[in-house]
Backbone as JSON, one array per atom type, in Angstrom:
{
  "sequence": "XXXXXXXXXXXXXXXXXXXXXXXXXXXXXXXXXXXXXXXXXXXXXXXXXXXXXXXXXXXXXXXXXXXXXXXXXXXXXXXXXXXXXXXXXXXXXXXXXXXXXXXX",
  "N": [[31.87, 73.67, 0.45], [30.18, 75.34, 3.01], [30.21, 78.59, 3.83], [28.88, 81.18, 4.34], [29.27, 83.4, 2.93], [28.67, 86.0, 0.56], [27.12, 85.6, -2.08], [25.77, 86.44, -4.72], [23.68, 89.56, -5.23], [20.55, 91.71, -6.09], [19.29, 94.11, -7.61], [16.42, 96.08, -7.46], [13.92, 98.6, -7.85], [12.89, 99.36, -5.86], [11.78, 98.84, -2.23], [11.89, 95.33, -1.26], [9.69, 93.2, 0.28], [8.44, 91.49, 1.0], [9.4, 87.28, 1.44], [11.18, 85.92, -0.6], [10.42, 82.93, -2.83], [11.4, 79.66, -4.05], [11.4, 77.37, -6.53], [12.55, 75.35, -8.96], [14.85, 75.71, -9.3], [14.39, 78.34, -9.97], [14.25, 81.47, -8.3], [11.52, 83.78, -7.24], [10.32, 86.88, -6.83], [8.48, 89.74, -5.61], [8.15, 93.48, -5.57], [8.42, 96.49, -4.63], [8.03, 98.23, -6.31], [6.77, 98.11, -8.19], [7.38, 95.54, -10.05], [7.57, 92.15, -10.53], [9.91, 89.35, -10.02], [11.78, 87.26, -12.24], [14.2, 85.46, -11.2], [17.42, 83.54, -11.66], [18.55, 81.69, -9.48], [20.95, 80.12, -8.42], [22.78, 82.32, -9.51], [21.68, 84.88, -9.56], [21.17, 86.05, -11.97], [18.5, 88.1, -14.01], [15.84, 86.41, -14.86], [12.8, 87.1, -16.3], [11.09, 89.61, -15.94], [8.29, 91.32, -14.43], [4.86, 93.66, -14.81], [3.11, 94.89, -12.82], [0.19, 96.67, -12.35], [-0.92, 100.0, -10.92], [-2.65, 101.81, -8.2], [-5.16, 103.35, -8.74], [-7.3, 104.49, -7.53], [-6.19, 105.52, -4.57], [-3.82, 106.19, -4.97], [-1.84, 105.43, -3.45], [-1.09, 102.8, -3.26], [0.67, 100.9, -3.88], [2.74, 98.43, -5.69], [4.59, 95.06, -4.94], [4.03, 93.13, -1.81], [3.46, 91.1, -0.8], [4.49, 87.44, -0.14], [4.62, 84.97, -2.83], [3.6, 82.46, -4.72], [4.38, 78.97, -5.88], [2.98, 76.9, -8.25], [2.33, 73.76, -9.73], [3.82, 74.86, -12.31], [2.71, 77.36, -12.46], [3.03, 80.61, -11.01], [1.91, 82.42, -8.42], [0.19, 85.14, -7.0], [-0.38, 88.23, -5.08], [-0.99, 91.63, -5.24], [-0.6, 95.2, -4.42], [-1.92, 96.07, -5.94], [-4.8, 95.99, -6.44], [-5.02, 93.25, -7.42], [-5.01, 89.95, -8.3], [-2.52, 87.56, -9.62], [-1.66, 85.68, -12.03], [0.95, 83.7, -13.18], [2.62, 82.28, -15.7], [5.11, 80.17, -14.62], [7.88, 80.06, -15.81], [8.01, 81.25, -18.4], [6.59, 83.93, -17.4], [4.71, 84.81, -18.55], [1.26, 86.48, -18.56], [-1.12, 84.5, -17.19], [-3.98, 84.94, -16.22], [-5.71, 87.56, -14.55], [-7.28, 88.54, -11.2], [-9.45, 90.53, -10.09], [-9.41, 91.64, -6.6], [-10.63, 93.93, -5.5], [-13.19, 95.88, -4.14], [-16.37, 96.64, -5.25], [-17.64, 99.8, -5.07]],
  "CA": [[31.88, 74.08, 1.83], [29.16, 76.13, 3.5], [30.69, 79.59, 4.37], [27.94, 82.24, 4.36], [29.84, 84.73, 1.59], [27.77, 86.82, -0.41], [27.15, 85.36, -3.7], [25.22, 87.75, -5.34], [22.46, 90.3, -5.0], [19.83, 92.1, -7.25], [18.99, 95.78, -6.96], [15.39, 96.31, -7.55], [13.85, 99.63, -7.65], [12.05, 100.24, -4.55], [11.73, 98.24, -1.43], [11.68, 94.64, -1.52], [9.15, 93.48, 1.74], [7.86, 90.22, 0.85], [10.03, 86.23, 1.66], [11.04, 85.1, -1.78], [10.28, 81.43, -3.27], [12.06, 79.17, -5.08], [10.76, 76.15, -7.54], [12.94, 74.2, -9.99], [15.95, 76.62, -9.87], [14.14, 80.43, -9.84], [13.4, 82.56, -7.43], [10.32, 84.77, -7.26], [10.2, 87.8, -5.88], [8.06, 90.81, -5.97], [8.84, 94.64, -5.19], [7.4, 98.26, -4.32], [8.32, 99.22, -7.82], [5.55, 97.17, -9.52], [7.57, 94.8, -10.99], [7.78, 91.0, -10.05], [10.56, 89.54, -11.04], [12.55, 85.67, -11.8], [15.86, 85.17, -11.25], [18.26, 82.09, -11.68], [18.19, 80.95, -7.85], [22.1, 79.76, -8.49], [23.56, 83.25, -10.35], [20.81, 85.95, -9.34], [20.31, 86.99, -13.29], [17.35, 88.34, -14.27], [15.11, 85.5, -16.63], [12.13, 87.82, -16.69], [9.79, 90.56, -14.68], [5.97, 91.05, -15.3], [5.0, 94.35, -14.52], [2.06, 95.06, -12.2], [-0.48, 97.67, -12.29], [-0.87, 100.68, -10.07], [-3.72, 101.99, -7.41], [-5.96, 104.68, -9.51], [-8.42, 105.06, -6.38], [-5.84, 106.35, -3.75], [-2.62, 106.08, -5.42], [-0.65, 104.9, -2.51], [-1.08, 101.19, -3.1], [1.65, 100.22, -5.13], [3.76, 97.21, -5.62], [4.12, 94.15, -4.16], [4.13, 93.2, -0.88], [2.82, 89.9, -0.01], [4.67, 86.96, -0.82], [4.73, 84.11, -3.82], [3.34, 80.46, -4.68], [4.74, 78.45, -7.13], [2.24, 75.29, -8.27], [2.42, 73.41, -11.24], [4.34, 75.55, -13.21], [2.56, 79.01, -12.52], [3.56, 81.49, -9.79], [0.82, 83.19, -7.83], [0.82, 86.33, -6.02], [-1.27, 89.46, -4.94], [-0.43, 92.73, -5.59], [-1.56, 96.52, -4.18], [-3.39, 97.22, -7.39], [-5.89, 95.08, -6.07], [-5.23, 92.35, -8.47], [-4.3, 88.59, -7.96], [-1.85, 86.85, -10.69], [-1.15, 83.89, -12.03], [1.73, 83.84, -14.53], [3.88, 81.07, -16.39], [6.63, 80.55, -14.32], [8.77, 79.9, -16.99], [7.92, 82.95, -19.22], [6.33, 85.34, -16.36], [3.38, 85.34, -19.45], [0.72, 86.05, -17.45], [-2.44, 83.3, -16.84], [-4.94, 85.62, -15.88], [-5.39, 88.72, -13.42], [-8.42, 88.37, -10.82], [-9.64, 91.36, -9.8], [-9.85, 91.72, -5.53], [-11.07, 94.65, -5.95], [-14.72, 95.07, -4.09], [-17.26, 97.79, -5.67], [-18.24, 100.66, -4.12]],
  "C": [[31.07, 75.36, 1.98], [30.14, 77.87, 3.87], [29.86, 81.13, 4.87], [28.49, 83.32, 3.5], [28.27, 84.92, 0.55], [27.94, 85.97, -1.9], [26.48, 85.73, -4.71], [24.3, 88.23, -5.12], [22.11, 91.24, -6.45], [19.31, 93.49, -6.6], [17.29, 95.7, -7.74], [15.61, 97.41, -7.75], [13.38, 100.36, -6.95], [12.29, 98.74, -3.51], [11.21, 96.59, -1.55], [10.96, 93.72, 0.29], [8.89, 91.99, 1.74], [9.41, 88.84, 0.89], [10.09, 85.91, -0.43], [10.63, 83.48, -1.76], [10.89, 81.13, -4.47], [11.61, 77.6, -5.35], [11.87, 76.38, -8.94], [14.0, 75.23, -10.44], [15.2, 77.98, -9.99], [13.83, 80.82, -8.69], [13.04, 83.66, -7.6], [10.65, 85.48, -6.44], [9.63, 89.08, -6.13], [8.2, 92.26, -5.11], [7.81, 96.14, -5.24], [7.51, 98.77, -5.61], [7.03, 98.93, -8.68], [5.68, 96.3, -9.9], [7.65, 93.25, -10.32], [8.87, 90.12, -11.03], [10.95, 87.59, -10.8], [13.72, 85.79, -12.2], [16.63, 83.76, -11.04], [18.7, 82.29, -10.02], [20.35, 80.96, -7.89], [23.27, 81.18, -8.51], [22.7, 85.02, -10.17], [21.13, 86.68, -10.92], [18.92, 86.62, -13.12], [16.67, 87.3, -15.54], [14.18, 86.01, -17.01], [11.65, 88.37, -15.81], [9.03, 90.57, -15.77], [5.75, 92.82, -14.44], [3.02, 94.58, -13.87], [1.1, 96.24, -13.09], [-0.4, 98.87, -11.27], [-2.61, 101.26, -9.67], [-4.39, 103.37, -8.23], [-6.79, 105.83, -8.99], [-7.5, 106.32, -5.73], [-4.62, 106.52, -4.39], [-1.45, 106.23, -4.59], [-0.55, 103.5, -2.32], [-0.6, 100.81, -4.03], [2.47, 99.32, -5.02], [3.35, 96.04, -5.23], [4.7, 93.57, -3.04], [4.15, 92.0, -0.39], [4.09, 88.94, -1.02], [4.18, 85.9, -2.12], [4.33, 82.76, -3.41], [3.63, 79.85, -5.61], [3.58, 76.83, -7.58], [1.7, 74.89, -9.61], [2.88, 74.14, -12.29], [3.4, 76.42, -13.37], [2.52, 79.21, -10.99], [2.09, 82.52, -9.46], [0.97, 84.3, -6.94], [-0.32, 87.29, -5.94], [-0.68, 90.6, -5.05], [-1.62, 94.01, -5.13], [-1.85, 97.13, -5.32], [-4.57, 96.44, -7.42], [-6.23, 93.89, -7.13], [-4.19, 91.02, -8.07], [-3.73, 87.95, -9.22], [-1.56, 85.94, -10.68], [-0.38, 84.25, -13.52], [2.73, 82.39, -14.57], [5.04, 81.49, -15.67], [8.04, 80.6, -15.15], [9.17, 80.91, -17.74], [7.53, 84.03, -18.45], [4.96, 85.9, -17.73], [2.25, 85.1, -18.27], [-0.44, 85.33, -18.14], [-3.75, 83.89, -16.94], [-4.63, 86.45, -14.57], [-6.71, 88.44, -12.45], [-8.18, 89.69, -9.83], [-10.05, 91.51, -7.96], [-10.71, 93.48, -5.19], [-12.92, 95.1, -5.39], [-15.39, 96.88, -4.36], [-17.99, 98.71, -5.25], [-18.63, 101.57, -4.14]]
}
């Protein structure tokens, strides 16, 4: 039976801004802290975080903001260190980083 009760929450370490997503039991979610993290969807433990980068230029572009894509078993996302990820949803190993980043 449906009731709306709290059934658990996750403390981050900074502001969490972005809609989570959830694929095959986890949910994604990334945070102002840097870190992006997966949690059991059912029990909100932690199964792993991936830890961003930070802004070098201005150093007020930190974290993450935007939300998550899950497809084919890796999770996609952007992040204010001007870098786009693709990591194993499974392990949170990451895929590759692509640099948005434009030269100036």
């Amino acid at each position: 039976m449906a009731t709306g009760a709290l059934r658990w929450k996750f403390q981050t370490g900074d502001v969490v801004h972005a809609s989570p997503v959830i694929a095959n039991g986890t949910l994604f979610i990334g945070s102002w802290d840097s870190w992006f993290y997966a949690l059991d969807a059912a029990t909100g433990q932690q199964k792993w975080r991936f830890k961003t980068g930070e802004d070098h230029d201005i150093y007020n572009q930190v974290g993450i903001q935007s939300s998550a894509t899950v497809a084919d078993g890796i999770v996609y996302f952007g992040c204010r260190d001007s870098n786009f990820y693709a990591l194993d949803a499974a392990t949170g190993e990451k895929k590759w980083p692509s640099t948005t980043k434009v030269p100036g």
